[in-house]
C-alpha positions as CSV (number, residue, x, y, z in Angstrom):
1,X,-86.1,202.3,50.1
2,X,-83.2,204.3,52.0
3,X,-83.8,204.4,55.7
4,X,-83.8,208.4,56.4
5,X,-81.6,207.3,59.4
6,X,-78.8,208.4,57.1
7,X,-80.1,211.7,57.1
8,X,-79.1,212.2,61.2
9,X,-75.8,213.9,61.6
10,X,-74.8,210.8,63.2
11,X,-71.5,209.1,63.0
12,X,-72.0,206.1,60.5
13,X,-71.6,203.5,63.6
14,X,-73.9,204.8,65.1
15,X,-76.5,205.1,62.5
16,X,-76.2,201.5,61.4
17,X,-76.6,200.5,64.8
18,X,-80.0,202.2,65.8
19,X,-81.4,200.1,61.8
20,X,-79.9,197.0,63.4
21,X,-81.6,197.4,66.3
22,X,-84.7,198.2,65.0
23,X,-85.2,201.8,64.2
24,X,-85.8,202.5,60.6
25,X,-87.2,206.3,60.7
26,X,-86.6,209.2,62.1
27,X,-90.3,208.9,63.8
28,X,-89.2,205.6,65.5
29,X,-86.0,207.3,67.3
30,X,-88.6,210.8,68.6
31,X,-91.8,207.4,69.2
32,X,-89.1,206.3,72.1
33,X,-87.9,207.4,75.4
34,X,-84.2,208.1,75.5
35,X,-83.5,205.0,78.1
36,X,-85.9,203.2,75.3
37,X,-82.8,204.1,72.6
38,X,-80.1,203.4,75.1
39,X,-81.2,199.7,76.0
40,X,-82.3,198.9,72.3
41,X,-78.8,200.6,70.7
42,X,-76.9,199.4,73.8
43,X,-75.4,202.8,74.3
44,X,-75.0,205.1,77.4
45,X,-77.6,207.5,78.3
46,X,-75.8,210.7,77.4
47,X,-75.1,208.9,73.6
48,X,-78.8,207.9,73.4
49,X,-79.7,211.9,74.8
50,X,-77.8,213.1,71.7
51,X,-79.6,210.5,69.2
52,X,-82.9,211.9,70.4
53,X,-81.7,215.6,69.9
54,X,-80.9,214.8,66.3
55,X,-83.4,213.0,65.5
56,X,-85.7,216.1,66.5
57,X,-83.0,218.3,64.9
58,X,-83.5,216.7,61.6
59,X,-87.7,216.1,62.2
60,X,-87.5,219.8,62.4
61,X,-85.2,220.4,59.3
62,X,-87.3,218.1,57.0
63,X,-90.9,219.7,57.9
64,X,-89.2,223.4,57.0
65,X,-91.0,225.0,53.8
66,X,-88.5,226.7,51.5
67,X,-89.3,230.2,51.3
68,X,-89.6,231.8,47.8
69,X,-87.0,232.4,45.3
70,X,-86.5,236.6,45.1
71,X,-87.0,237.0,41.9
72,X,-86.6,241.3,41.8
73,X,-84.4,242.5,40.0
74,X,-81.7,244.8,41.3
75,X,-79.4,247.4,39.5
76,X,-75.9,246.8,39.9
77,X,-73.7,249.7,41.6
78,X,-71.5,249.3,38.6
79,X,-74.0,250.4,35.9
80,X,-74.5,253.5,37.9
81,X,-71.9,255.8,36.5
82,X,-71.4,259.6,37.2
83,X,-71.7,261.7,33.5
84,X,-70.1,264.4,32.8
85,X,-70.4,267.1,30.3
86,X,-68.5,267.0,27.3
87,X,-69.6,270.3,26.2
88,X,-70.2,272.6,28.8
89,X,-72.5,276.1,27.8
């Protein structure tokens, strides 16, 4: 199974660094504190601050329900077409 990791907006580096160090999912980046992700990743606070934000970013994204196709049907502007008479009275 595919880590969802890949599905953060992440440079690649980045995201193959938070599975090596240990976070698989999405959950287990937003289950820690942002000093939490700095220490385990080894990155600065600021970097870890924008790992969290994704994370939530894409959380957010992936618990979204599509709305509806529309399905009407609409009349094109083209088919409406002025007559005229051909034989007036």
């Amino acid at each position: 199974m595919e880590s969802d990791i890949q599905l953060l907006e992440l440079a690649r580096g980045i995201k193959d660094a938070l599975i090596s160090s240990g976070f698989l999912t999405i959950k287990s980046v937003l289950g820690s504190t942002i000093a939490g992700i700095a220490s385990k990743v080894g990155v600065d606070l600021y970097i870890a601050q924008i790992i969290f934000q994704e994370a939530k970013r894409a959380a957010t994204e992936m618990t979204k329900i599509p709305s509806p196709l529309d399905i009407s049907i609409a009349t094109p502007a083209a088919a409406v077409i002025e007559k005229e008479e051909l034989n007036p009275v």
